[in-house]
DSSP file (Angstrom, degrees, kcal/mol; ACC not computed):
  #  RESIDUE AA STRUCTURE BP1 BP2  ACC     N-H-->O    O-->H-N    N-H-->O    O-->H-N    TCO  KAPPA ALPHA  PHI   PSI    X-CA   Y-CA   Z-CA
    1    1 A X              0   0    0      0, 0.0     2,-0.5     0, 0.0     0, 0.0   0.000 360.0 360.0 360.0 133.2   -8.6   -4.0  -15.2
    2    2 A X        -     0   0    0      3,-0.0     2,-0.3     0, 0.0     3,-0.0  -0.845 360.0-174.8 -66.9  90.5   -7.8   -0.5  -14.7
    3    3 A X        -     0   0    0     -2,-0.5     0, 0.0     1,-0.0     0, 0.0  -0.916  34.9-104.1-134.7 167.9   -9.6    2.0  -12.8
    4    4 A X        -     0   0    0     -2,-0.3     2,-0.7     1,-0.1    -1,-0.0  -0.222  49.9-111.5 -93.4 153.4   -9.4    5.4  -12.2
    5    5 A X        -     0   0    0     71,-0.1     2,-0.3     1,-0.1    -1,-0.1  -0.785  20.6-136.6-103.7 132.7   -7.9    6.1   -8.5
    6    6 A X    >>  -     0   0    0     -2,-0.7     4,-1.7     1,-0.1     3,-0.6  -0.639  17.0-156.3 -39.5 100.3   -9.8    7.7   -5.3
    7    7 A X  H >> S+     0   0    0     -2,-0.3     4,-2.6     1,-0.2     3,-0.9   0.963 107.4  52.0 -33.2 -68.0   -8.3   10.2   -3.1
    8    8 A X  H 3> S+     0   0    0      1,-0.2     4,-2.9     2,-0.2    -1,-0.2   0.761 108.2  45.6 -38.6 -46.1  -11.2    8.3   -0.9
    9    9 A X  H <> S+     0   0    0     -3,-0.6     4,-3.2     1,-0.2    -1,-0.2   0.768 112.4  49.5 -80.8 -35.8  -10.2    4.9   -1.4
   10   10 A X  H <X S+     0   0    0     -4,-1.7     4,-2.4    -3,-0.9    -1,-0.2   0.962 110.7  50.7 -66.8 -47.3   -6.7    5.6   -0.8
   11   11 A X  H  < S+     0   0    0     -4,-2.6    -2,-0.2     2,-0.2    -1,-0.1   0.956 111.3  51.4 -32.3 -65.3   -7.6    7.4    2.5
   12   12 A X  H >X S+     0   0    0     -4,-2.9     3,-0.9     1,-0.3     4,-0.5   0.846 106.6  52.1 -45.0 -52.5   -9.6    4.4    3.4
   13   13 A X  H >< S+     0   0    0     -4,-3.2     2,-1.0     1,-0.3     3,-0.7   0.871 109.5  51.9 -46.6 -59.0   -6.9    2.0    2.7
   14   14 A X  T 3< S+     0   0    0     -4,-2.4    -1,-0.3     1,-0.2    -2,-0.2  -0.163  83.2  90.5 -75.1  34.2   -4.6    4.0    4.9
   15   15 A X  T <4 S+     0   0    0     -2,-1.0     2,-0.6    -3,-0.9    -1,-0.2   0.865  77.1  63.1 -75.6 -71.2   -6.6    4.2    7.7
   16   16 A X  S XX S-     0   0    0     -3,-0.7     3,-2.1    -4,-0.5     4,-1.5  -0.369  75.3-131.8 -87.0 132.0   -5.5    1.4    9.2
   17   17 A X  H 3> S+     0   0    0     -2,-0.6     4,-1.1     1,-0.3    -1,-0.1   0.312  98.2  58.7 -28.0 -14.8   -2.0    0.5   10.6
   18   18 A X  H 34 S+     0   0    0     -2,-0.4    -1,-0.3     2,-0.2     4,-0.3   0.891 109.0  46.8 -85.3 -48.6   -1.1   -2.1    9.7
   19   19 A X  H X> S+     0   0    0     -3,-2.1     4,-1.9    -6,-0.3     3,-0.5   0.685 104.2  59.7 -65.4 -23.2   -1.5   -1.1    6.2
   20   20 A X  H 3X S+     0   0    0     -4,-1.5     4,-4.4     1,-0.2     5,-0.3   0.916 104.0  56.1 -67.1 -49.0    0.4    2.2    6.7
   21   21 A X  H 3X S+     0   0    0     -4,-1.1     4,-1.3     2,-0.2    -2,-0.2   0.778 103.1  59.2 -69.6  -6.4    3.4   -0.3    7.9
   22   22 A X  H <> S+     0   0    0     -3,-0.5     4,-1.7    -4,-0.3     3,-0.3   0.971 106.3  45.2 -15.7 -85.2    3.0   -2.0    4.4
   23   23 A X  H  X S+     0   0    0     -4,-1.9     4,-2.1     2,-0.2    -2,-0.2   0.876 114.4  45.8 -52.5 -47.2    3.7    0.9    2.9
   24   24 A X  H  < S+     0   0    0     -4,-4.4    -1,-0.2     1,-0.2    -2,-0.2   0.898 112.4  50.9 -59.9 -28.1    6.5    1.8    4.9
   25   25 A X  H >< S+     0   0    0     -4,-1.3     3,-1.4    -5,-0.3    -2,-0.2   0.981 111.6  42.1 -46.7 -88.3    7.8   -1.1    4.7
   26   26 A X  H >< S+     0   0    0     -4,-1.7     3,-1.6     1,-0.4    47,-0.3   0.539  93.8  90.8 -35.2 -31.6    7.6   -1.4    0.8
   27   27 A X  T 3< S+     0   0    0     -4,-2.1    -1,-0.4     1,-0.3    -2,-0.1   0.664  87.2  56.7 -60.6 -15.5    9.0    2.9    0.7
   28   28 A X  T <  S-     0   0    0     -3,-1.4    -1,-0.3     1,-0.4     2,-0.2   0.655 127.9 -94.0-101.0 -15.2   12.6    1.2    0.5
   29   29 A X    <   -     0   0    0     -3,-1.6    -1,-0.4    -4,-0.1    42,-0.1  -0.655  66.5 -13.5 144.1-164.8   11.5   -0.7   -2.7
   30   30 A X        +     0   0    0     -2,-0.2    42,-0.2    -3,-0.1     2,-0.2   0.456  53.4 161.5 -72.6-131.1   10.2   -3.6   -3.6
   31   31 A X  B     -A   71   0A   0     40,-1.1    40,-5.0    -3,-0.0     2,-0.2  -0.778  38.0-102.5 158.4 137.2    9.7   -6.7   -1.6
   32   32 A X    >   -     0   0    0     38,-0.2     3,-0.6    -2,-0.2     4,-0.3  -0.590  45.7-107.5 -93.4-178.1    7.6  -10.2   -1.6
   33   33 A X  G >> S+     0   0    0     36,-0.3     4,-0.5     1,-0.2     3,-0.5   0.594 118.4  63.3 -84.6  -9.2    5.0  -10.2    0.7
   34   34 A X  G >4 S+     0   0    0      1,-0.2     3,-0.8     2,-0.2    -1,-0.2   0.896 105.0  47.5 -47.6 -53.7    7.0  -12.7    3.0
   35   35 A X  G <4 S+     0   0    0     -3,-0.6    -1,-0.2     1,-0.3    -2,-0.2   0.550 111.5  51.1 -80.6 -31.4    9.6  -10.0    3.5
   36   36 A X  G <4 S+     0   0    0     -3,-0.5    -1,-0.3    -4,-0.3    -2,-0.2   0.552  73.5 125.7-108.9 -15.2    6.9   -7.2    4.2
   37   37 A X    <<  -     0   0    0     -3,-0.8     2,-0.6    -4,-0.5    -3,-0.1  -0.203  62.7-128.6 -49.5 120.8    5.0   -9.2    7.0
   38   38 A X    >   -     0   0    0      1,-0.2     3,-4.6     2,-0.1    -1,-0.1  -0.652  15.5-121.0 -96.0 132.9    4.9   -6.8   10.2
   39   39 A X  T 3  S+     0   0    0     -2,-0.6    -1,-0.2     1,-0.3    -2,-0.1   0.464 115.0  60.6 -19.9 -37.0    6.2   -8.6   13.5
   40   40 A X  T 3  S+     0   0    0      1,-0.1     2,-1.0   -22,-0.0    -1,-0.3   0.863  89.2  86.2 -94.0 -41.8    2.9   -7.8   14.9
   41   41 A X    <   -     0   0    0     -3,-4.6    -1,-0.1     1,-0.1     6,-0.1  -0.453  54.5-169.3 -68.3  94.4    0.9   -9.9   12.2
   42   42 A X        +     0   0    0     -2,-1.0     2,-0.4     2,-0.0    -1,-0.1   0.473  53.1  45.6 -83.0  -2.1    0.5  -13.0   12.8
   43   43 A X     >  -     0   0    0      1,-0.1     4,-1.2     2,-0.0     3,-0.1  -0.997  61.3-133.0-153.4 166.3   -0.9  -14.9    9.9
   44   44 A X  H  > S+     0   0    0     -2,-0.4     4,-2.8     1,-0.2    -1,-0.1   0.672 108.1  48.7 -88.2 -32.1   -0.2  -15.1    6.1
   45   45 A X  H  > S+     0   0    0      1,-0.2     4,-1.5     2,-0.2     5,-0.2   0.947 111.2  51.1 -89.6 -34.7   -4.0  -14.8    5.0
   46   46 A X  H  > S+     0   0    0      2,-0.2     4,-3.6     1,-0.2     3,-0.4   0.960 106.5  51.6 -24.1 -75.8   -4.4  -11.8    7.3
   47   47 A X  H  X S+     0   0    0     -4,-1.2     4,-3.9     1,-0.2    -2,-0.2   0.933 111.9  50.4 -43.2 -49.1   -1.3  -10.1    5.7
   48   48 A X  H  X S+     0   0    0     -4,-2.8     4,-2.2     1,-0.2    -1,-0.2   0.841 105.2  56.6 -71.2 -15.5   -3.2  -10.9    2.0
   49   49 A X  H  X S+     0   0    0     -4,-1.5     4,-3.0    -3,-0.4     5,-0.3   0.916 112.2  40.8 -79.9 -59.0   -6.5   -9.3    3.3
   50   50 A X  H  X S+     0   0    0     -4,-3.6     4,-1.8    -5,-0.2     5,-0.3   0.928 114.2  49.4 -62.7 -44.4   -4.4   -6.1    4.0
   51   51 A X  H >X S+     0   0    0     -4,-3.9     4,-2.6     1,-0.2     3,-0.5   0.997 114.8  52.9 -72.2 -38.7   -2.1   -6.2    0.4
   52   52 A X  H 3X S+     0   0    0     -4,-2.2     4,-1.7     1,-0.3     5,-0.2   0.933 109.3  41.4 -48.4 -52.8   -5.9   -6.7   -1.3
   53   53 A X  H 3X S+     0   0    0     -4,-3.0     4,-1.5     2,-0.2    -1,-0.3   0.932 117.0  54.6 -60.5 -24.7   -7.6   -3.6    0.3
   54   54 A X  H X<>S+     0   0    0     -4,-1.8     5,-2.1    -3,-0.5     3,-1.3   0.995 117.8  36.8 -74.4 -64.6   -3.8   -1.9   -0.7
   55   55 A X  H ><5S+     0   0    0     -4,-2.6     3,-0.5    -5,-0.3    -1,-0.3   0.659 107.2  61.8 -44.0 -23.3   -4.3   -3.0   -4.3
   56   56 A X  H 3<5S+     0   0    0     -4,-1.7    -1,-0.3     1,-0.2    -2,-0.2   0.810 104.3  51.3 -97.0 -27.3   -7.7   -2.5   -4.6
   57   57 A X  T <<5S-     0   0    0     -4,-1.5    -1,-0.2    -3,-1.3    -2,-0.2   0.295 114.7-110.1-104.4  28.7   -7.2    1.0   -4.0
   58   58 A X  T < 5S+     0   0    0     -3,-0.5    19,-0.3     2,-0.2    -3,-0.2   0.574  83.8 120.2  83.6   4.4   -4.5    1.5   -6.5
   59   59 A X  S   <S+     0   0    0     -5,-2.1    15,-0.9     1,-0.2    -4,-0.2   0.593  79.1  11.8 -98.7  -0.6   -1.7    2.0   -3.6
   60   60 A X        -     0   0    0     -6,-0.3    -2,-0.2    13,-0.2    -1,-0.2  -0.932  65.5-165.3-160.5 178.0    0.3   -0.6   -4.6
   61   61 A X        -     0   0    0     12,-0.4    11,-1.5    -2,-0.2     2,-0.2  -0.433   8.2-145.1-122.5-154.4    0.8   -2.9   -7.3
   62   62 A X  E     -B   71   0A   0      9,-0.3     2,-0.3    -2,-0.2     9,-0.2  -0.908  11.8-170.7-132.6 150.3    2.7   -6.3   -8.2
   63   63 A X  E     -B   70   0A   0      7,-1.6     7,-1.4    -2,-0.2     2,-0.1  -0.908  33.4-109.4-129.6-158.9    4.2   -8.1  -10.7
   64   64 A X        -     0   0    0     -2,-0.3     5,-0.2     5,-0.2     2,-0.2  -0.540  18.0-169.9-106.8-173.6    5.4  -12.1  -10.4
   65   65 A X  S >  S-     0   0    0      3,-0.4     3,-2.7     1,-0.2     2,-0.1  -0.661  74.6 -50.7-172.1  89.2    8.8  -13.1  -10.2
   66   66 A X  T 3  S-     0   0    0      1,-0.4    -1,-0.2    -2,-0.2    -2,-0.0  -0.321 120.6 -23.3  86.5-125.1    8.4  -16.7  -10.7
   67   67 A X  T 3  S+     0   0    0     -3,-0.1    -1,-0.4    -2,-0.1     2,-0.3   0.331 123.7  99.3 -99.9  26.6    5.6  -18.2   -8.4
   68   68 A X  S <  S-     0   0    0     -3,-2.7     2,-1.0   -36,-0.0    -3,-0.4  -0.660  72.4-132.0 -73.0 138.0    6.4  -15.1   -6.1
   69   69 A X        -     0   0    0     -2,-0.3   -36,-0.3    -5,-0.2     2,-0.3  -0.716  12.8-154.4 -72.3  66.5    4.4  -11.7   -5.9
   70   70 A X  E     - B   0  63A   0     -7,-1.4    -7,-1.6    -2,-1.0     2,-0.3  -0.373  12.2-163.2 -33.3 104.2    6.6   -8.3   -6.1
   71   71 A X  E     +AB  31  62A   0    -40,-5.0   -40,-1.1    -2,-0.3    -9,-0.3  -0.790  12.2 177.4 -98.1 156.9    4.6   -5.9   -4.5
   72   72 A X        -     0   0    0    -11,-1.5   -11,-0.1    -2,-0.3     2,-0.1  -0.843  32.9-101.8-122.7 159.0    5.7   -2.2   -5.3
   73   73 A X        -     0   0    0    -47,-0.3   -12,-0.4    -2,-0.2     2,-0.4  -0.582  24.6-135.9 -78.8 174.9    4.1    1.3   -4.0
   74   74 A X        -     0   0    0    -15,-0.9     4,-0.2     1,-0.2     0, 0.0  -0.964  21.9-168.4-132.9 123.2    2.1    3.0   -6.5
   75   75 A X  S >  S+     0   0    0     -2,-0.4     3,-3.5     2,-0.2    -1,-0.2   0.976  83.6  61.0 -68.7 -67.0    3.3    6.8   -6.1
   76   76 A X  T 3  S+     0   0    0      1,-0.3    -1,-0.2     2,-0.2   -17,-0.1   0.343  94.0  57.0 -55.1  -7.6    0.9    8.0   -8.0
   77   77 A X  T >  S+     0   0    0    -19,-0.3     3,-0.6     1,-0.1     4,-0.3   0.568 102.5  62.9 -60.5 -27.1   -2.2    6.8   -5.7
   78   78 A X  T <  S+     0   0    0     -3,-3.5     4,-0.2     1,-0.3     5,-0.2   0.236  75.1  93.9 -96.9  15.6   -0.5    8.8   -2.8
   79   79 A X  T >> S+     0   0    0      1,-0.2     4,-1.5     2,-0.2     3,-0.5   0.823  80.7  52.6 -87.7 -17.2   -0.8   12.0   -4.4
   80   80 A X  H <> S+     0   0    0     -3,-0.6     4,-1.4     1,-0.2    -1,-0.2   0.809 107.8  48.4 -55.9 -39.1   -3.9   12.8   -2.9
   81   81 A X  H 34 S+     0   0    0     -4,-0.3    -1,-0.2     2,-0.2    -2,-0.2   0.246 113.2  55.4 -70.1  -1.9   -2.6   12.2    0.4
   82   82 A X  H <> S+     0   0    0     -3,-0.5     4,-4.5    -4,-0.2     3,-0.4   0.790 109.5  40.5 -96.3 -73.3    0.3   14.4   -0.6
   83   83 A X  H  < S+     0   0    0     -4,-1.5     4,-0.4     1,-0.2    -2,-0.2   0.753 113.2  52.4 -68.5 -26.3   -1.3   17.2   -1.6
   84   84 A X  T  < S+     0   0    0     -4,-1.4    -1,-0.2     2,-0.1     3,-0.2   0.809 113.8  51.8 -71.5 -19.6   -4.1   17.2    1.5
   85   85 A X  T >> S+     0   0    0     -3,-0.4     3,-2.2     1,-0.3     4,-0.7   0.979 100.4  56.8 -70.5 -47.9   -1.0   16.9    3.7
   86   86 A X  H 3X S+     0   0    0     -4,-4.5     4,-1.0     1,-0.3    -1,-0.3   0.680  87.5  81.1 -66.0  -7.0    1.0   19.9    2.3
   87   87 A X  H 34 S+     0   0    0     -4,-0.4    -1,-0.3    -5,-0.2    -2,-0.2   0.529  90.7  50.4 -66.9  -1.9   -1.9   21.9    3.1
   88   88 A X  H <4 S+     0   0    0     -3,-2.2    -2,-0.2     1,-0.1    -1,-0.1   0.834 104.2  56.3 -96.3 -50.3   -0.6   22.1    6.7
   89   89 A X  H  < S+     0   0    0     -4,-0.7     2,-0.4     1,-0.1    -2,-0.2   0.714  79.2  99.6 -67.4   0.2    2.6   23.0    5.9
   90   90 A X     <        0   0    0     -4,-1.0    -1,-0.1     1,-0.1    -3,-0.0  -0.378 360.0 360.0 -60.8 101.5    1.5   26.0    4.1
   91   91 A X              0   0    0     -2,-0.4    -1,-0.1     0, 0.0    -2,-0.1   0.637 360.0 360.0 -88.2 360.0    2.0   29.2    6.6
């Protein structure tokens, strides 16, 4: 099910660190979620709690690979976060 995506939701999602290393992680392409666990995280259900909130707010997606998960970014969720940013550089 589809729904339309929240500059808010995205925000929220990217609050926290852990999930910002997700994404950075994931910025080189995709990747199962094995592959994307950050050193710091110490357990696998933890790690899905974090890809859920990421997904739920449209900022990345999956598809399967077998019984694996291919998580990807979703570009087009970070355009809100794009466009509030480039308001700094703006002189």
């Amino acid at each position: 099910m589809s729904r339309p995506l929240s500059g808010e939701s995205v925000f929220r999602a990217l609050a926290h660190p852990t999930r910002r290393e997700i994404v950075l992680a994931l910025r080189q392409g995709e990747s199962a979620a094995a592959k994307i666990l950050p050193n710091h995280l110490a357990s696998k259900p933890a790690l899905s709690n974090h890809l859920r909130a990421l997904q739920n707010a449209g900022v990345i997606g999956f598809r399967r690979k077998g019984t694996s998960l291919i998580y990807h970014i979703n570009r087009k969720a970070l355009k809100p976060v794009e466009e509030f940013l480039s308001t700094f550089n703006a002189g």
